[in-house]
PDB file of N, CA, C and O in Angstrom:
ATOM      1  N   UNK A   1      84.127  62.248  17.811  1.00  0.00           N
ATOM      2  CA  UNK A   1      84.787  60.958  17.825  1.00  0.00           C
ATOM      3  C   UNK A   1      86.277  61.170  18.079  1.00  0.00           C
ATOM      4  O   UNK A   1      86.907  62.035  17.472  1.00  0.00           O
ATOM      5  N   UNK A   2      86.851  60.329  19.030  1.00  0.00           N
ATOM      6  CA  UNK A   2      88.369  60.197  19.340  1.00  0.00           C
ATOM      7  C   UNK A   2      88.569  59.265  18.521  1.00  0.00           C
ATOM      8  O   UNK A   2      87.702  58.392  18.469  1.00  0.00           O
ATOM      9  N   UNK A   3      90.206  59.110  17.295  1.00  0.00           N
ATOM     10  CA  UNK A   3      90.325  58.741  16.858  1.00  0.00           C
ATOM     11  C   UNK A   3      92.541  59.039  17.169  1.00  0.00           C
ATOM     12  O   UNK A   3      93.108  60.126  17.053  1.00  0.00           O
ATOM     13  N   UNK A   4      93.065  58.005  17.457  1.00  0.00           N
ATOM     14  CA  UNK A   4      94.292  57.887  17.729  1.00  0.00           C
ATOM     15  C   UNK A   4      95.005  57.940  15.801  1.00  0.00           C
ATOM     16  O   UNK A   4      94.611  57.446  14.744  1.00  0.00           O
ATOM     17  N   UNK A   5      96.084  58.738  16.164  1.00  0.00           N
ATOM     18  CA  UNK A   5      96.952  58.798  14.981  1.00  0.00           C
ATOM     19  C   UNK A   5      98.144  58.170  15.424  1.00  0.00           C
ATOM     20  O   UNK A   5      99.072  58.664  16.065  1.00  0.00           O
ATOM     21  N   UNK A   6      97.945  56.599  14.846  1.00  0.00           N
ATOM     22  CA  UNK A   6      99.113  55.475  15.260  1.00  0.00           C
ATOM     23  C   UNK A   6     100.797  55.969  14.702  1.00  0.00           C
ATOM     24  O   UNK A   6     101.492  55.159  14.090  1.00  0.00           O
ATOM     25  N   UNK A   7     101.185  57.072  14.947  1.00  0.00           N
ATOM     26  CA  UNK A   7     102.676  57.340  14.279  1.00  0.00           C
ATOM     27  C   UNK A   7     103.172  57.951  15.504  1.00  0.00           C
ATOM     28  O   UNK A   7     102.612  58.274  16.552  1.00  0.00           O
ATOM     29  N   UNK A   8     104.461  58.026  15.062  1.00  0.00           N
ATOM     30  CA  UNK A   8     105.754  59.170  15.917  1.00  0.00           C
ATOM     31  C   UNK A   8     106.106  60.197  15.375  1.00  0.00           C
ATOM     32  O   UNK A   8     106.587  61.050  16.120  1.00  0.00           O
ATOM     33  N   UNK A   9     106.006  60.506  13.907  1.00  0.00           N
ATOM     34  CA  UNK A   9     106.285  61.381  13.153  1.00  0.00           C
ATOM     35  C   UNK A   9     105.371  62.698  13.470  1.00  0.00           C
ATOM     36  O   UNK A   9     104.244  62.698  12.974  1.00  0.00           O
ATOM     37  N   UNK A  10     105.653  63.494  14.028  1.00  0.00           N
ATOM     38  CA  UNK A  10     104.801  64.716  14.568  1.00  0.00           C
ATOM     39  C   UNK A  10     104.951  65.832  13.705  1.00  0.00           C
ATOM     40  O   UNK A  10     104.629  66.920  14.182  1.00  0.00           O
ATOM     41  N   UNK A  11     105.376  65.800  12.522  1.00  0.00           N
ATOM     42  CA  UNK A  11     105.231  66.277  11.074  1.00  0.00           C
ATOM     43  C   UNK A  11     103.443  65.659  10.184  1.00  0.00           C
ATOM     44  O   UNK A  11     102.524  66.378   9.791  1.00  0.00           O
ATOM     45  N   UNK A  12     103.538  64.333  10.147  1.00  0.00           N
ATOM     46  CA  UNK A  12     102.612  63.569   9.824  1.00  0.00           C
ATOM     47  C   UNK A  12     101.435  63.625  11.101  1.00  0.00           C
ATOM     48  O   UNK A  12     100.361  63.157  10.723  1.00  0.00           O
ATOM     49  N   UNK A  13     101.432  64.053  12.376  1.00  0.00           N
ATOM     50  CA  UNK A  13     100.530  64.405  13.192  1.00  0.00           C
ATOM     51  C   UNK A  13      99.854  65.707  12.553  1.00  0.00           C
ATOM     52  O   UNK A  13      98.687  65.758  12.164  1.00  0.00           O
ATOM     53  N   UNK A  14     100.664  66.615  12.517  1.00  0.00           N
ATOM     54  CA  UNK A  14     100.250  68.204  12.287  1.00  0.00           C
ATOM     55  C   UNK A  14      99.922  68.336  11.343  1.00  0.00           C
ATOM     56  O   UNK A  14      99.234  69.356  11.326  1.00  0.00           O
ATOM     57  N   UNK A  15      99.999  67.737  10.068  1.00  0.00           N
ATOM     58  CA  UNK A  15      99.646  67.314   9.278  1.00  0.00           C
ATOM     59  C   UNK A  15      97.760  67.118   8.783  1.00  0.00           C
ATOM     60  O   UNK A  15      96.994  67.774   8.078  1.00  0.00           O
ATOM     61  N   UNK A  16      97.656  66.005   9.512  1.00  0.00           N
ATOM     62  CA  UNK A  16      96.594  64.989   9.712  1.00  0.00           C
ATOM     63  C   UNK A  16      95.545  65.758  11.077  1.00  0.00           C
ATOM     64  O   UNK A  16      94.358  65.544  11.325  1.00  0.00           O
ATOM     65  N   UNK A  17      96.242  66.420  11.572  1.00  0.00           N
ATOM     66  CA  UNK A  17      95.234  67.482  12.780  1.00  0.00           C
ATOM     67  C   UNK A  17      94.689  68.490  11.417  1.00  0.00           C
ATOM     68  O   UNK A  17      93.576  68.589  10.901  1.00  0.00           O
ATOM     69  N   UNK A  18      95.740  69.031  11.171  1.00  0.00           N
ATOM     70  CA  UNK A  18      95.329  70.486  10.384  1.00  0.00           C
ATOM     71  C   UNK A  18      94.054  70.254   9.220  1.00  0.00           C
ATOM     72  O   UNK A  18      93.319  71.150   8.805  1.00  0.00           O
ATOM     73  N   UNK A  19      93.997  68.340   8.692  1.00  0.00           N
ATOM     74  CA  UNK A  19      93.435  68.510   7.787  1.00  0.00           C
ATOM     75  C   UNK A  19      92.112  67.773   8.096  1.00  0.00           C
ATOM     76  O   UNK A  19      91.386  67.308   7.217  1.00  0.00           O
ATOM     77  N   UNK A  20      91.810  67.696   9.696  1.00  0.00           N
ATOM     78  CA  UNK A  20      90.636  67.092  10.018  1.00  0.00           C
ATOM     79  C   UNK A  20      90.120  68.329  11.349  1.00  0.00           C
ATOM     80  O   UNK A  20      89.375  68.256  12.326  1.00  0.00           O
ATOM     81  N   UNK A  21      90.944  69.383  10.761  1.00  0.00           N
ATOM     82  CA  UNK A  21      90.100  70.609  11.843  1.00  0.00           C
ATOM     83  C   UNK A  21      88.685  70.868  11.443  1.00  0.00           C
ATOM     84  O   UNK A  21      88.443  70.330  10.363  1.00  0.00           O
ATOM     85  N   UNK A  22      87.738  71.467  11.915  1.00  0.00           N
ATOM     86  CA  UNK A  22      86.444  71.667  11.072  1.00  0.00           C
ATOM     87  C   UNK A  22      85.260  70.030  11.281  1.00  0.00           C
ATOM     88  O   UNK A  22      84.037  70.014  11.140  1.00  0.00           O
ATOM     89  N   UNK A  23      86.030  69.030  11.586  1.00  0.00           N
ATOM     90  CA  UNK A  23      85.381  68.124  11.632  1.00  0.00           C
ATOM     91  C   UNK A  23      84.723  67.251  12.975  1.00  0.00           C
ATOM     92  O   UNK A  23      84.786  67.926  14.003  1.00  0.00           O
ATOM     93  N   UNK A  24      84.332  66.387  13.098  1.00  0.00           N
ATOM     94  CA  UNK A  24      83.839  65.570  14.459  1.00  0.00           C
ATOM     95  C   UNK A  24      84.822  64.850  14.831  1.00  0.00           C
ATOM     96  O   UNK A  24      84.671  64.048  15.753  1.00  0.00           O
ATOM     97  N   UNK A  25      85.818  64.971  14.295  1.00  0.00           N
ATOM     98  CA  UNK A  25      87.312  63.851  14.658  1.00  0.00           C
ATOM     99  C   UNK A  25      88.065  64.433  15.058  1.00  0.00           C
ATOM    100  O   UNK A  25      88.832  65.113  14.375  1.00  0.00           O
ATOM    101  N   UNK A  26      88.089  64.318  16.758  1.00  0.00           N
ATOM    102  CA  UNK A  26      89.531  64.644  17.465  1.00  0.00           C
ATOM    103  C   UNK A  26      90.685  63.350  17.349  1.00  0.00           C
ATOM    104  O   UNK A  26      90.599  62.218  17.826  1.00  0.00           O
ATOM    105  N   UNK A  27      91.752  63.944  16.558  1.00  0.00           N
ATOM    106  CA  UNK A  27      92.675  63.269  16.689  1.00  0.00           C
ATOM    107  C   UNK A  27      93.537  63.149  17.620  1.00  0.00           C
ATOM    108  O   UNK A  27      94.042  64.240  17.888  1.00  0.00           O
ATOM    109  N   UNK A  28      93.900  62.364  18.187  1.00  0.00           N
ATOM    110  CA  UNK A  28      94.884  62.626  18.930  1.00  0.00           C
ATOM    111  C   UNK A  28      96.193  62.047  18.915  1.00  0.00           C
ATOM    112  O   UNK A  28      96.283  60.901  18.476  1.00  0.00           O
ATOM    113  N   UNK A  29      97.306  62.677  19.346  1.00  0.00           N
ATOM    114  CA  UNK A  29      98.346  61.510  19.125  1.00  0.00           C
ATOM    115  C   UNK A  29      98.702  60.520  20.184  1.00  0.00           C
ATOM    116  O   UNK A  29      98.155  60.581  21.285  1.00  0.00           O
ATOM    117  N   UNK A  30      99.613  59.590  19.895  1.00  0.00           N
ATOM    118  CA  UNK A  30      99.778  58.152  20.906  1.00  0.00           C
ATOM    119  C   UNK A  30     101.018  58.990  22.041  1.00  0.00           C
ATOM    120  O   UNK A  30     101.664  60.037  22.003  1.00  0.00           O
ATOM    121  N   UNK A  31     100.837  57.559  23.221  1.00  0.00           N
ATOM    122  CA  UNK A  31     101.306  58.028  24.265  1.00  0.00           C
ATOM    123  C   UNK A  31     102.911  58.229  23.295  1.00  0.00           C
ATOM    124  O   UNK A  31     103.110  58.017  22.099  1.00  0.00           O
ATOM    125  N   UNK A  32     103.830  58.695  24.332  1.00  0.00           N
ATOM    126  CA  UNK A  32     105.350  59.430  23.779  1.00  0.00           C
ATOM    127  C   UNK A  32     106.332  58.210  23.448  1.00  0.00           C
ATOM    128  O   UNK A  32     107.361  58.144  22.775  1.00  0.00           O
ATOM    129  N   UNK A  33     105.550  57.197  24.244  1.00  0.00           N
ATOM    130  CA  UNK A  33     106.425  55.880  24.611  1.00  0.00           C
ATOM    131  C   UNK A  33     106.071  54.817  23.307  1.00  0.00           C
ATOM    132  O   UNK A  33     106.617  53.722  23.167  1.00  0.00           O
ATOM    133  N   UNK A  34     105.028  55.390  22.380  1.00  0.00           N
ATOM    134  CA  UNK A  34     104.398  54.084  21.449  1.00  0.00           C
ATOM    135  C   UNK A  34     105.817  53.778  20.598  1.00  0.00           C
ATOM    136  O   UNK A  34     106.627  54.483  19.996  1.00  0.00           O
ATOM    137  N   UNK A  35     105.669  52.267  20.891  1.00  0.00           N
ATOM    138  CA  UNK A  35     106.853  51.465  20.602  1.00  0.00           C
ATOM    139  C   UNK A  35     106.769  51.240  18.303  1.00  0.00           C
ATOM    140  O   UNK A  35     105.658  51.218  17.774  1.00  0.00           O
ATOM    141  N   UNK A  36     107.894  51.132  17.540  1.00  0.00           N
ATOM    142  CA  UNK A  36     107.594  51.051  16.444  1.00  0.00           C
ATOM    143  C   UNK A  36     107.155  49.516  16.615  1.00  0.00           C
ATOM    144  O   UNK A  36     107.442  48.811  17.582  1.00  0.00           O
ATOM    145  N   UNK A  37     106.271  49.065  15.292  1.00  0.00           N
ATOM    146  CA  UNK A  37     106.120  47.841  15.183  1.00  0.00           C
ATOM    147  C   UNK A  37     106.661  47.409  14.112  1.00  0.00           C
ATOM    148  O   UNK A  37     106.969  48.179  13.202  1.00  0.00           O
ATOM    149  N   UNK A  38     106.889  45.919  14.050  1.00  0.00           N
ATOM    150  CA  UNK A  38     107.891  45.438  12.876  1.00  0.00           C
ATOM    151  C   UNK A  38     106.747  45.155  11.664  1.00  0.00           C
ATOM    152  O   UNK A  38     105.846  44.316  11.632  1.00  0.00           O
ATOM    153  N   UNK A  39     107.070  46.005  10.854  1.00  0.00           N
ATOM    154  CA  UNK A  39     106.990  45.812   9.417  1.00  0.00           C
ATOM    155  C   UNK A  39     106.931  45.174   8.675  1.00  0.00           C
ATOM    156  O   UNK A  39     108.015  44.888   8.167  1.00  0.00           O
ATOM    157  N   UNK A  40     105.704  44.519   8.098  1.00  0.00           N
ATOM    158  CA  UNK A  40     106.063  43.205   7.404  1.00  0.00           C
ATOM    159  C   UNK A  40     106.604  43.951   6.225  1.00  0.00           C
ATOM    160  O   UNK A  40     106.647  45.174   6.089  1.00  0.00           O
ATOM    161  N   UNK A  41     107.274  42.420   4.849  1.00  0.00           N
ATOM    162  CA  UNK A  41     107.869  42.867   3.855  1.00  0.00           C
ATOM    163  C   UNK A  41     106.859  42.773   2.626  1.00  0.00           C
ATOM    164  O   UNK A  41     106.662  41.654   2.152  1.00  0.00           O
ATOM    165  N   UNK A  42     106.229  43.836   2.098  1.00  0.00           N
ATOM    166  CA  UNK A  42     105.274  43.231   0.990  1.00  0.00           C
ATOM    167  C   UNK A  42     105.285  44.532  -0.073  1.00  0.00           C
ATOM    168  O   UNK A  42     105.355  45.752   0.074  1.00  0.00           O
ATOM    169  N   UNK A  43     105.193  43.744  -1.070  1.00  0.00           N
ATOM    170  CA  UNK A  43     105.029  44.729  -2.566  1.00  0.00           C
ATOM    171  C   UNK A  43     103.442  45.701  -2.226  1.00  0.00           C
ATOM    172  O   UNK A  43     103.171  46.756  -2.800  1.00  0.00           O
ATOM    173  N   UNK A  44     102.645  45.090  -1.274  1.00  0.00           N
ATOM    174  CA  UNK A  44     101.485  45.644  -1.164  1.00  0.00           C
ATOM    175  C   UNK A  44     100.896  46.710  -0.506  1.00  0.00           C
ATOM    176  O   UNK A  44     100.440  46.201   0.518  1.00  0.00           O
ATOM    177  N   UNK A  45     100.635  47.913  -0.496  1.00  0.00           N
ATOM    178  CA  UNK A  45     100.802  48.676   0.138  1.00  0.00           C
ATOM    179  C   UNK A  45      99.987  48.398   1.479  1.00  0.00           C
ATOM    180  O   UNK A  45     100.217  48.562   2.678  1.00  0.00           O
ATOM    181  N   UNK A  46      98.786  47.837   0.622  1.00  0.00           N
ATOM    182  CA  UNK A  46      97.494  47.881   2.104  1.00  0.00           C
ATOM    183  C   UNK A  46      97.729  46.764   2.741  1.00  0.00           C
ATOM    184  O   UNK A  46      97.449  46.657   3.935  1.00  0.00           O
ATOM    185  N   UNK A  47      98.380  45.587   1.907  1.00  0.00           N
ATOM    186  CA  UNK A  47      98.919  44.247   3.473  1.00  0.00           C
ATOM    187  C   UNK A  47      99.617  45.212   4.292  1.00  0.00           C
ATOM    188  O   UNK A  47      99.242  45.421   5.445  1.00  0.00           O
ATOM    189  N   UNK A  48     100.352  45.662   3.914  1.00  0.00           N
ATOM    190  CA  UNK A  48     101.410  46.160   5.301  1.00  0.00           C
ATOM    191  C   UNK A  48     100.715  47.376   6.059  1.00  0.00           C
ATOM    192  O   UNK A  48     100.790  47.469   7.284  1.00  0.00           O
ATOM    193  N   UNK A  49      99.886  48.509   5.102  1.00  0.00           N
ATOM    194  CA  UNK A  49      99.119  49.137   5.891  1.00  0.00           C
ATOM    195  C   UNK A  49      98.281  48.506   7.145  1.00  0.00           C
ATOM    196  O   UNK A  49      98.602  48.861   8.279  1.00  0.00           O
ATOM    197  N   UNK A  50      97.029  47.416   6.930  1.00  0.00           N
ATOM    198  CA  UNK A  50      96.206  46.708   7.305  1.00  0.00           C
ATOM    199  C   UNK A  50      97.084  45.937   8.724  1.00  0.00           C
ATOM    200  O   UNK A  50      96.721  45.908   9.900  1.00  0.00           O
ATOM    201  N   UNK A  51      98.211  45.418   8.156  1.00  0.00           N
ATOM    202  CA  UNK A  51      99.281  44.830   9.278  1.00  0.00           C
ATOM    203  C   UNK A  51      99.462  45.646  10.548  1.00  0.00           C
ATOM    204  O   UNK A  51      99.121  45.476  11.719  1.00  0.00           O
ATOM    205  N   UNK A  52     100.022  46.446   9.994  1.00  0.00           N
ATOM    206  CA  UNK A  52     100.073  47.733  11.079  1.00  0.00           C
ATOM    207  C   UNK A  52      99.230  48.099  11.566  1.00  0.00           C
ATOM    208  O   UNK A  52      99.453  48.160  12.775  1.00  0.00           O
ATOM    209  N   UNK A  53      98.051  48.495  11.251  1.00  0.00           N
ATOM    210  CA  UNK A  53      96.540  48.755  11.736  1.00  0.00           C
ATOM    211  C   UNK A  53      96.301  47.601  12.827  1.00  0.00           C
ATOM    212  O   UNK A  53      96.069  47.972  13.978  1.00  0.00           O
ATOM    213  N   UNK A  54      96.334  46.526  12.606  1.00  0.00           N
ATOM    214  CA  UNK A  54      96.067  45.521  13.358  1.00  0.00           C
ATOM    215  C   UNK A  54      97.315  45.105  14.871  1.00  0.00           C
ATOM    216  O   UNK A  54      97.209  44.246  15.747  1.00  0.00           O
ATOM    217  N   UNK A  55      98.299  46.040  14.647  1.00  0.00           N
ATOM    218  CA  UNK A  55      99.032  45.408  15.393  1.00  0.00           C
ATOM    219  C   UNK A  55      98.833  46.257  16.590  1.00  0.00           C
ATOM    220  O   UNK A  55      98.607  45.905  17.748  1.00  0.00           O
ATOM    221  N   UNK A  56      99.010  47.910  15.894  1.00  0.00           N
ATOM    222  CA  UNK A  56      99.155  49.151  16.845  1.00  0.00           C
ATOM    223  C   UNK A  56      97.787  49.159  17.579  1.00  0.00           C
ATOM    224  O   UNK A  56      97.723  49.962  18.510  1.00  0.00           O
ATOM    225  N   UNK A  57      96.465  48.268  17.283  1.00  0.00           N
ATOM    226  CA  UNK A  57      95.124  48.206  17.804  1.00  0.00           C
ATOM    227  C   UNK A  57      95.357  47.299  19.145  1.00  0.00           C
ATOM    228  O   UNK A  57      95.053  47.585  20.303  1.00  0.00           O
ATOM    229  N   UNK A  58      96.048  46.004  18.594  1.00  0.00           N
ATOM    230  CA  UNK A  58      96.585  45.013  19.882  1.00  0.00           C
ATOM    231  C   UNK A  58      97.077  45.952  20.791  1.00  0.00           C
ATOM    232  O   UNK A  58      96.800  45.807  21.982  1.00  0.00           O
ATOM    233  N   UNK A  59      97.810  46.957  20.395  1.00  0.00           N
ATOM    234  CA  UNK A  59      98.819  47.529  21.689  1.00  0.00           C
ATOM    235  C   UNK A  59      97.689  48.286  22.367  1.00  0.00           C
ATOM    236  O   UNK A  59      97.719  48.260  23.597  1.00  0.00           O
ATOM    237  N   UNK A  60      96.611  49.014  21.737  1.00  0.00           N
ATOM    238  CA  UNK A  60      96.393  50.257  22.393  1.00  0.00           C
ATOM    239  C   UNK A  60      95.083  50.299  22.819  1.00  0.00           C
ATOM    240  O   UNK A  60      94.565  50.982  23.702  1.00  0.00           O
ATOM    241  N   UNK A  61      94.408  49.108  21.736  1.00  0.00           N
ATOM    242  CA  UNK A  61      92.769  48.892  22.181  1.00  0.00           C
ATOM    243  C   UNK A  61      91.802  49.691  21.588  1.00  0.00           C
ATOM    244  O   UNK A  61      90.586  49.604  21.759  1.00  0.00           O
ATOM    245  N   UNK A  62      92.390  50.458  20.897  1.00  0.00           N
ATOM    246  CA  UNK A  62      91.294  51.849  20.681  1.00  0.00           C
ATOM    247  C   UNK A  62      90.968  52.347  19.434  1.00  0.00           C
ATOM    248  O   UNK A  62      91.950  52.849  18.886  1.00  0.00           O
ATOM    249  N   UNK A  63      90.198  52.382  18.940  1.00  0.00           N
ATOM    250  CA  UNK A  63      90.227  52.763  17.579  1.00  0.00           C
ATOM    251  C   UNK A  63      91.025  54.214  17.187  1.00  0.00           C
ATOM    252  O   UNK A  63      90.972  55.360  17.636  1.00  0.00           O
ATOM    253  N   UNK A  64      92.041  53.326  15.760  1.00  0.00           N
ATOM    254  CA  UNK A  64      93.086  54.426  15.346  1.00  0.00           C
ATOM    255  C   UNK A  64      93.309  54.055  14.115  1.00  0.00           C
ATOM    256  O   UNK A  64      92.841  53.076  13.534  1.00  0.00           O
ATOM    257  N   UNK A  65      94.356  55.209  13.548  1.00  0.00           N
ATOM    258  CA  UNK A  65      94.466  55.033  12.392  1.00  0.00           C
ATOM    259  C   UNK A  65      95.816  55.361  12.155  1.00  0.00           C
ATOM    260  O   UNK A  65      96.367  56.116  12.956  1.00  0.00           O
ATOM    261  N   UNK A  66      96.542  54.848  11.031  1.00  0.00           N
ATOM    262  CA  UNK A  66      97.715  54.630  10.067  1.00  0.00           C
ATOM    263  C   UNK A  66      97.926  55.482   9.307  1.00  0.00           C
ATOM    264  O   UNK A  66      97.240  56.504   9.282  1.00  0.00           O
ATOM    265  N   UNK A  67      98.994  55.251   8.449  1.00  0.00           N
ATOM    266  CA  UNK A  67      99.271  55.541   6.977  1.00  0.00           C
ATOM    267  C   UNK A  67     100.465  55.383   7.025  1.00  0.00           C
ATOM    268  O   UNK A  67     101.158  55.499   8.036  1.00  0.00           O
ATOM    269  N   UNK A  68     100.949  55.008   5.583  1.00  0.00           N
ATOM    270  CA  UNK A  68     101.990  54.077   5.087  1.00  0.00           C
ATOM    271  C   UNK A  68     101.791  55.035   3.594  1.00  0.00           C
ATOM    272  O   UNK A  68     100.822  55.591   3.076  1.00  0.00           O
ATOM    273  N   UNK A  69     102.807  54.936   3.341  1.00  0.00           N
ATOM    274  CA  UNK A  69     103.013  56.091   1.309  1.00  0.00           C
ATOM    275  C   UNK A  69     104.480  55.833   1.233  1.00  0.00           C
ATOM    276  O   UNK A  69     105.319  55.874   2.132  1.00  0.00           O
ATOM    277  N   UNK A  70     104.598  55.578   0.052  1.00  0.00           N
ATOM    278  CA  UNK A  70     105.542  55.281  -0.896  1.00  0.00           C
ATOM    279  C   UNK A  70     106.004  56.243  -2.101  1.00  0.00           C
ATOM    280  O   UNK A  70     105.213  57.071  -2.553  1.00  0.00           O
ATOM    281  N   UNK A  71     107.367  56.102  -2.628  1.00  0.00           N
ATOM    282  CA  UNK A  71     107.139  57.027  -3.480  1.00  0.00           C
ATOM    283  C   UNK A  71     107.555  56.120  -4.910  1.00  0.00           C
ATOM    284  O   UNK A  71     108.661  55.602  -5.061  1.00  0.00           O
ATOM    285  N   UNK A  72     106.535  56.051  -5.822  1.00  0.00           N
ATOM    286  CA  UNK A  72     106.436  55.060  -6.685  1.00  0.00           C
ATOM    287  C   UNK A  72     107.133  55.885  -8.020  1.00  0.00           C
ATOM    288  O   UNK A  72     106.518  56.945  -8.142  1.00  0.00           O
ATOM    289  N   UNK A  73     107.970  55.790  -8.835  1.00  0.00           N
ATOM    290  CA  UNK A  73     108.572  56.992 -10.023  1.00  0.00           C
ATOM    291  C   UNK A  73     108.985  55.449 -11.416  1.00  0.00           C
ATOM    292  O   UNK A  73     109.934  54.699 -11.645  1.00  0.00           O
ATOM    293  N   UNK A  74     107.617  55.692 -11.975  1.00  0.00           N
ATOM    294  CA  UNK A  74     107.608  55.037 -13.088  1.00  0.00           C
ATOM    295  C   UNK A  74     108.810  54.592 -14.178  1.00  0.00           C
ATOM    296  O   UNK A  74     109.058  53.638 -14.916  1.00  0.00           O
ATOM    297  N   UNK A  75     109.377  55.838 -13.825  1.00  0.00           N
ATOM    298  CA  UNK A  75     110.968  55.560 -15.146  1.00  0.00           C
ATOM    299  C   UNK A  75     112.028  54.661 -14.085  1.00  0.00           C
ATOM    300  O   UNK A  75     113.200  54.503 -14.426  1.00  0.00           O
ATOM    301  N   UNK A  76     111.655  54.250 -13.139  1.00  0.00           N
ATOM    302  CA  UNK A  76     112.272  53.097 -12.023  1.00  0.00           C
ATOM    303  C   UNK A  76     111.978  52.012 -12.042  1.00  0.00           C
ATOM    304  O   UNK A  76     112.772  51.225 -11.528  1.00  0.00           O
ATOM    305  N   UNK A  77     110.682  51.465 -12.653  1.00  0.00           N
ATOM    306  CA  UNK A  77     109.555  50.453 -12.578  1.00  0.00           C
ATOM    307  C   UNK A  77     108.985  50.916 -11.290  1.00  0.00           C
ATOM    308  O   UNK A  77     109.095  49.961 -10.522  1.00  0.00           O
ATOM    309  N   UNK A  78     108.571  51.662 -10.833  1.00  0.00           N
ATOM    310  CA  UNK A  78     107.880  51.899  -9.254  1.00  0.00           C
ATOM    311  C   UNK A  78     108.671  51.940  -7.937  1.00  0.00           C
ATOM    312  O   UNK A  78     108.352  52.036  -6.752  1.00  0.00           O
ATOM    313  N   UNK A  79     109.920  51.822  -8.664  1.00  0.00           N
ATOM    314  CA  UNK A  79     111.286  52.074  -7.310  1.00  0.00           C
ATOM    315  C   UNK A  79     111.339  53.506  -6.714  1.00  0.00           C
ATOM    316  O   UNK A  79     111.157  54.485  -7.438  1.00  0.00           O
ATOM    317  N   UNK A  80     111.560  53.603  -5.548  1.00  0.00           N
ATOM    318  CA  UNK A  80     111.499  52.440  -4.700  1.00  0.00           C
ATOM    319  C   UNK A  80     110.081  51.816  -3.564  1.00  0.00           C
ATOM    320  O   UNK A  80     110.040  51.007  -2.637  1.00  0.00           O
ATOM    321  N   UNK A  81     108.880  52.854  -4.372  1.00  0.00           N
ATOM    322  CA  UNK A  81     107.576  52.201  -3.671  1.00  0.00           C
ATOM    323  C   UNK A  81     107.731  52.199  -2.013  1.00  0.00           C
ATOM    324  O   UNK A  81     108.442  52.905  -1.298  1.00  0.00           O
ATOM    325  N   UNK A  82     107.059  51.436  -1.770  1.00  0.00           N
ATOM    326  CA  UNK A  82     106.464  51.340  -0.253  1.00  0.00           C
ATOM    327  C   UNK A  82     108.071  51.019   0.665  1.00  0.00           C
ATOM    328  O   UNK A  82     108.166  50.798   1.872  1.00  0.00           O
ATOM    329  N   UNK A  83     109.069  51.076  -0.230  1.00  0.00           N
ATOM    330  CA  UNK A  83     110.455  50.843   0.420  1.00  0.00           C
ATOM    331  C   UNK A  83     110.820  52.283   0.505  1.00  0.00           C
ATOM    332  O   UNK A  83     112.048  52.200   0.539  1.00  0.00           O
ATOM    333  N   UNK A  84     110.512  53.653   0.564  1.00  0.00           N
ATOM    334  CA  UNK A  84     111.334  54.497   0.683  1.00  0.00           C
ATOM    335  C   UNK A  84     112.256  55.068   1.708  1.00  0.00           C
ATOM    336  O   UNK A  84     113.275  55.756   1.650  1.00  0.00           O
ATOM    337  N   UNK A  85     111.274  54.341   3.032  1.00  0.00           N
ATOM    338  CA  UNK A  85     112.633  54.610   4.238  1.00  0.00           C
ATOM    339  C   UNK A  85     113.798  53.550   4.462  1.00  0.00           C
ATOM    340  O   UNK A  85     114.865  53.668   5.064  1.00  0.00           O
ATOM    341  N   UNK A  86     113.282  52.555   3.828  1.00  0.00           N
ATOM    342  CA  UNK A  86     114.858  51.659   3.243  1.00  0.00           C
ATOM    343  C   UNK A  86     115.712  52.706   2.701  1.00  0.00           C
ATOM    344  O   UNK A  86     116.819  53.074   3.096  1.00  0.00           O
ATOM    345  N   UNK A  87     115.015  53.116   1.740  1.00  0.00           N
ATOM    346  CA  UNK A  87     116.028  53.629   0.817  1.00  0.00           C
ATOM    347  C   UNK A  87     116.565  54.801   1.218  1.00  0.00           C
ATOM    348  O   UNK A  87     117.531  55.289   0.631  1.00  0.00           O
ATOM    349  N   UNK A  88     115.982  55.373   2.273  1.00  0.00           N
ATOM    350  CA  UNK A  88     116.657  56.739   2.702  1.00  0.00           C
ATOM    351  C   UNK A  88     117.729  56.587   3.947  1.00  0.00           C
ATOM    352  O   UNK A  88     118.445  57.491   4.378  1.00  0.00           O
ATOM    353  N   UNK A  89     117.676  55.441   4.345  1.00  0.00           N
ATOM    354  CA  UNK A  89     118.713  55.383   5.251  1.00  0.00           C
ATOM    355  C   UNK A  89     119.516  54.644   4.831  1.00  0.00           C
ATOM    356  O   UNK A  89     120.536  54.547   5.512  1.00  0.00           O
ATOM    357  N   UNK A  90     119.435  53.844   3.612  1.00  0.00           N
ATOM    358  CA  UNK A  90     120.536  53.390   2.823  1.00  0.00           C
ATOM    359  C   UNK A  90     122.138  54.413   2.860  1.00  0.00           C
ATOM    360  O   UNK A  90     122.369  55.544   2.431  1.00  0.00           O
ATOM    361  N   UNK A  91     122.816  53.634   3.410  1.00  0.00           N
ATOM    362  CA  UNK A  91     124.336  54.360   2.663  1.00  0.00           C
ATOM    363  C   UNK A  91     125.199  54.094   2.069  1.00  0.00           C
ATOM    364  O   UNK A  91     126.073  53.401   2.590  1.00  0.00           O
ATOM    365  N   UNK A  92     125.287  54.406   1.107  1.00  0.00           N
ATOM    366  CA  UNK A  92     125.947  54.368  -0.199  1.00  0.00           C
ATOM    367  C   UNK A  92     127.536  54.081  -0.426  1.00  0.00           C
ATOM    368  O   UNK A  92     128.005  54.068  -1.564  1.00  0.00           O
TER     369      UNK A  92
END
């Protein structure tokens, strides 16, 4: 099975290859040109996962797959969660 890995991050490609070697799933990654899509804003991880899933499918037609992770640190209340690349390009 061909299965598209909807990102740009080619850290998170090599990643996601290395850990579906051994299996029936060729991953592959998107053309060089795949455009980002806008992000909805939600406390939820899987609305915005699911969002994205649905959008990068409009572009490409083909069955693929996502991922979205947060880094949730309890003594924060869960700050900053599914916001962490907000927060990393935040400047201070």
């Amino acid at each position: 099975m061909e299965l598209i890995y909807a990102t740009t991050n080619k850290h998170k490609f090599a990643g996601a290859k290395q850990a579906l070697a051994g299996t029936d799933i060729n991953l592959i990654a998107p053309d060089k040109t795949l455009p980002d899509v806008p992000e909805i804003q939600s406390d939820d991880q899987q609305v915005v996962s699911v969002d994205k899933a649905i959008k990068y499918y409009d572009l490409l037609k083909r069955p693929l797959v996502v991922m979205d992770s947060g880094l949730f640190i309890d003594e924060l209340g869960g700050f900053p969660g599914i916001y962490t690349k907000y927060v990393r390009h935040y400047r201070y």
